[in-house]
N, C-alpha and C positions, 0 to 999 in steps of 0.2 A: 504494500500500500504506500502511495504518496504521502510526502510530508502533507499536502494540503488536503487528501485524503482523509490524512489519521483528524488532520483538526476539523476537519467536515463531522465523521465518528464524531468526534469529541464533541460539537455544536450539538449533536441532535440524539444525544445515548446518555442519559443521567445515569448517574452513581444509582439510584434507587428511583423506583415509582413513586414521585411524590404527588403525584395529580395533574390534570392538565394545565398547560400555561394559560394564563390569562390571556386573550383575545383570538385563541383559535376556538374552531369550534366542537360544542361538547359532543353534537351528534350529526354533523355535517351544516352546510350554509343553509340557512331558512332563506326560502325565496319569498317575500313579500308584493303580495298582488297589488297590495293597495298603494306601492310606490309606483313611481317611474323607472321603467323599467334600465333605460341606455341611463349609463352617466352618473350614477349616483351611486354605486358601488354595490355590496351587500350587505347582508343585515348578518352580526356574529355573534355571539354567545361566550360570554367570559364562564371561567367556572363557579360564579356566585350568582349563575343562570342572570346577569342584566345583558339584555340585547341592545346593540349596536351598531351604526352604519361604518362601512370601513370601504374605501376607494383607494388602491394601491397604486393608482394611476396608470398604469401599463396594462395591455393587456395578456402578458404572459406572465406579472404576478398576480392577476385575476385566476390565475390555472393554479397556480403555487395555495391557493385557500383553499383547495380541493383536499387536503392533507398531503403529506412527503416523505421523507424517510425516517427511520430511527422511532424517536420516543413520537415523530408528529405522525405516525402511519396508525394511533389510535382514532387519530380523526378523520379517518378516509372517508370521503365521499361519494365516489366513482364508484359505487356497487354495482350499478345495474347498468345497461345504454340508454335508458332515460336521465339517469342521473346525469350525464354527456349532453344530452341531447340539452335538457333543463339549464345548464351551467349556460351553453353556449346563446342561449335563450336571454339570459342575464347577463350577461358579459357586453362589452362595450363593442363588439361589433354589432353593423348595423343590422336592422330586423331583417324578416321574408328569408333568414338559411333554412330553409330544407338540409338536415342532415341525416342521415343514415347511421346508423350506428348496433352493431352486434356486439355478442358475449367477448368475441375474439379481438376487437379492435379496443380493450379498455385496459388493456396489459401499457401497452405502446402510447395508451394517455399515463398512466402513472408512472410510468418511465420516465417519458419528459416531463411532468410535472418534480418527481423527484431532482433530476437533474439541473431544471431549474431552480430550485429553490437552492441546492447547495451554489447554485452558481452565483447568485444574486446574493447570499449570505457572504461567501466570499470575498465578493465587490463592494458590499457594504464594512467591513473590516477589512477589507486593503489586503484578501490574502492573494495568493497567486491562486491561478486558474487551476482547478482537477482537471487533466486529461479527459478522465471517463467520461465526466458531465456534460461535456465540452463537445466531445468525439458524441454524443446523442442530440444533443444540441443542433449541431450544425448537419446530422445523417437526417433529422429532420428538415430541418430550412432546406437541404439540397430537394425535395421532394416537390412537386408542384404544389404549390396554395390553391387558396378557394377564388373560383373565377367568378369575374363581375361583368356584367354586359350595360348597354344604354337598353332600355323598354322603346315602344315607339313613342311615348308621352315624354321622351328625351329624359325618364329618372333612373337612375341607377339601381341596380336588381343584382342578384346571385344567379350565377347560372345554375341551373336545374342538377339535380345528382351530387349533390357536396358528397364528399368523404372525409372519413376521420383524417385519411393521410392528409388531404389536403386541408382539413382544420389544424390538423397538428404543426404542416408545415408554415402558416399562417402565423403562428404564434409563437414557433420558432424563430421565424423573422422578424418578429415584432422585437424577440429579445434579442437577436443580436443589433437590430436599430437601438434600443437602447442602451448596451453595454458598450456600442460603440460610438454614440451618439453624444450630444451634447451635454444629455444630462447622465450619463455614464458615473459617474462622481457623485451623485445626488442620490443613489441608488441606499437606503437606510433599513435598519433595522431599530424597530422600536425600543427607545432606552430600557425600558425596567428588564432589568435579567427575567425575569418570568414572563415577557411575551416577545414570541417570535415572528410576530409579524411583519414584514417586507415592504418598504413602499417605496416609491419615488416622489422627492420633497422636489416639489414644483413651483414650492411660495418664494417670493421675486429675493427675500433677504437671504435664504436657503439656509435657515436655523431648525428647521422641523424637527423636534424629536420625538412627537408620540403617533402612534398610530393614528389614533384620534384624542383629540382635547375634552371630548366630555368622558372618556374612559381611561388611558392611562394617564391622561393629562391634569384632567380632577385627579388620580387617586394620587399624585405627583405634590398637588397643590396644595390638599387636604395632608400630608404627613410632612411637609414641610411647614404648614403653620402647626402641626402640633409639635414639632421641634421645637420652634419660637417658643411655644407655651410650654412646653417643658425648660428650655436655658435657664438657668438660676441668673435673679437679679444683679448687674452689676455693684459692688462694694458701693457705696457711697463716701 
């Protein structure tokens, strides 16, 4: 195993079962009807069951909330080819995919879905690139994507017959646009050691440290003022 390997293991395989991190989710992504569907992210589940919106900005860390490897592959999502089907439904590409999706095509979603994630964790802590992750990554991207056509009402449409291949290779290219894109550097992992969640900090000052502000951000804000209130009085 690689050095960037063994510290990938080490990112995602605790010493002991100590429960789920906070802001992945406890029984896969709850898709929320009553939102808007494009744009707005998903809705997640900390382990003290309060739900949350979460937008990782990309859309190949929209694939990484699906669960990943090590201690995060209790949160797998991708059981069934609806589960595929539903993500893709929610995800920030645009509506009208018809996709296809069998028993046998959801190996090859968690693949890359794992592979991205140590990728993006890596880029987020500045380590060097894993090989393996890397070499699925890009066997993807080399695949054709999902084809778009003009309609006759001159609006843009999906060609008929999507495939997972070409979903998977769609979002393989999305991340290498991003890993090698401008915001490549931007690419975070939420501060509190207890959540692993991924995102790209897209705010103009590019200080973002939490997944989201009303979840790790509040519980940030709320244990720093009881600090305060615990400091003993200066002497007089």
């Amino acid at each position: 195993m690689t050095e960037a390997a063994s510290a990938a293991a080490r990112r995602v395989t605790p010493a002991a079962d100590t429960g789920p991190p906070d802001g992945i989710p406890r029984a896969g992504i709850r898709f929320d009807e009553q939102l808007p569907r494009r744009g707005v992210g998903f809705t997640l589940h900390g382990r003290d069951g309060v739900a949350f919106r979460f937008d990782p900005g990309a859309l190949c860390l929209e694939l990484v909330l699906t669960g990943g490897p090590g201690r995060l592959a209790r949160f797998e999502s991708l059981h069934h080819p609806e589960d595929l089907v539903r993500w893709a439904e929610f995800s920030r590409l645009p509506d009208g995919l018809d996709l296809a999706v069998t028993p046998e095509d959801l190996p090859a979603a968690r693949s890359l879905r794992n592979a991205l994630y140590v990728l993006a964790a890596d880029r987020a802590h500045g380590r060097p690139w894993d090989p393996a992750p890397l070499a699925t990554v890009n066997a993807a991207a080399g695949n054709a994507p999902l084809g778009v056509r003009f309609t006759a009402a001159g609006e843009r449409a999906w060609v008929p017959g999507a495939t997972v291949s070409q979903l998977l290779s769609t979002v393989a290219r999305d991340a290498v646009d991003l890993f090698t894109g401008p915001h490549a550097h931007r690419v975070r992992e939420c501060a509190p050691d207890d959540c692993a969640l991924l995102f790209v900090d897209t705010s103009r000052p590019g200080r973002r440290r939490w997944c989201s502000m009303e979840r790790c951000g509040n519980r940030h804000k709320v244990r720093a003022h009881r600090a305060r209130g615990a400091a003993p009085e200066p002497a007089g």
